[in-house]
C-alpha positions, 0 to 999 in steps of 0.5 A, a space after each residue: 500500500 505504501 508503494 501506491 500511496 507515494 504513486 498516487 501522490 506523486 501524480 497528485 502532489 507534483 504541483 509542490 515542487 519547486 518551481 512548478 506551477 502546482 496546477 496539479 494539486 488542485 484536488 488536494 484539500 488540507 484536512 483537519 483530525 477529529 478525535 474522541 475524548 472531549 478536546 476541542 479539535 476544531 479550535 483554530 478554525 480560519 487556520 487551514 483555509 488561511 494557509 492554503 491561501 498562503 501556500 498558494 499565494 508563495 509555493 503556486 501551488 493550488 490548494 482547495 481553500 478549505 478543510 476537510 474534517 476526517 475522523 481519526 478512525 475514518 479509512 479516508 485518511 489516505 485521501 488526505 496527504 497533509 493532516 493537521 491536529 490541533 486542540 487544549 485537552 484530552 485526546 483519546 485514540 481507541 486501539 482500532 483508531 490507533 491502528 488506522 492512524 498508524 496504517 495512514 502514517 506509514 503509507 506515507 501520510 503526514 499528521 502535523 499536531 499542533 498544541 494549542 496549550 495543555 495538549 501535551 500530556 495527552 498527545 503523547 501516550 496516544 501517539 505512543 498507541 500508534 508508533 510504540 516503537 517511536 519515541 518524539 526527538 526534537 528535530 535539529 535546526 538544521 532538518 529540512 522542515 526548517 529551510 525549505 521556501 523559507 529559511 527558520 535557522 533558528 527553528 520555529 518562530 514563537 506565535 503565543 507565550 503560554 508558559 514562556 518556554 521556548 517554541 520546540 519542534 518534534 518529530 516521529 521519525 521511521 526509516 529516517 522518514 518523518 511521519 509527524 511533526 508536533 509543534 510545542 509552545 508554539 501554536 502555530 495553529 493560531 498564528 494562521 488564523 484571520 488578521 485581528 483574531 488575537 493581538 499578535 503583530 503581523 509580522 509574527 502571523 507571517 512568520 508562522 504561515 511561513 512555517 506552514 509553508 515549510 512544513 507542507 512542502 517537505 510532507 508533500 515532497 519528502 
């Protein structure tokens, strides 16, 4: 399944590449996770049509601007070569959802969690469910997540305080592929949403669209 999946995306995604005019990625919809146990995984909700604009606007790619919401334990994952978590509470994966999600990543989807503050201790034993083997690194500066269109030689730019610890990026990294990325006192979610939705200048609401950028060009051509 692996080997069909990065086909279809090859044949799909061809409009990320770099230089391309990204007229074949006109079917692609960014989609966002649902999940169980009462988080509110629809928060940030102008976040994923503001990046496809954004996307489309510097990569050329065409990007629906929209999102799809796929469930979790929904075999439609594999439609989705881009998926994105977000909320501040529980997250609860039920062993068959555990399964698909793990299925999904490992025929070369990607999931981009993003902590919108207090996600963190619930994030990672269920991602534990999913990639027991895996355990989540803090990916270098230096990883290509960082320097695709946009340079970030420092790593991820810091969209809200919360706790006033520094933005960290994450990865689950199989056959030195990386399936998820996990952004950390961060919030990058946030940072995509309409101009006004909070108080952040707009230089660090581009900052982080930016990321976003980056980070759906290398899953798109990893």
């Amino acid at each position: 399944m692996r080997k069909l999946w990065y086909l279809i995306g090859f044949v799909l995604l061809a409009g990320l590449a770099p230089g391309s005019s990204g007229s074949a990625g006109a079917s692609i919809r960014l989609a966002r996770l649902k999940y169980g146990g009462g988080g509110d995984w629809y928060s940030s909700r102008t976040a994923l049509p503001n990046l496809a604009r954004f996307a489309n606007a510097n990569l050329g790619t065409t990007l629906a601007e929209g999102e799809a919401i796929v469930d979790v334990g929904s075999a439609d994952l594999l439609q989705y070569p881009y998926v994105f978590m977000t909320g501040h509470g529980n997250v609860v994966f039920s062993a068959e959802e555990a399964a698909n999600l793990r299925n999904y990543l490992l025929a070369g989807g990607f999931l981009h969690i993003c902590d919108n503050y207090g996600m963190d201790p619930f994030i990672r034993p269920q991602m534990k469910k999913v990639l027991p083997e895996l355990d989540f690194v803090e990916l270098p500066f230096s990883h290509a997540i960082y320097h695709q269109k946009f340079q970030f030689p420092a790593g991820l730019p810091k969209v809200h305080e919360h706790d006033g610890k520094p933005a960290k990026g994450y990865g689950l990294i199989w056959e030195g592929r990386l399936l998820c990325f996990y952004d950390y006192e961060c919030d990058l979610g946030n940072g995509w949403e309409d101009a006004g939705t909070y108080n952040d200048p707009e230089t660090v609401r581009q900052q982080a669209l930016k990321m976003g950028a980056n980070i759906l060009q290398h899953a798109f051509n990893r």
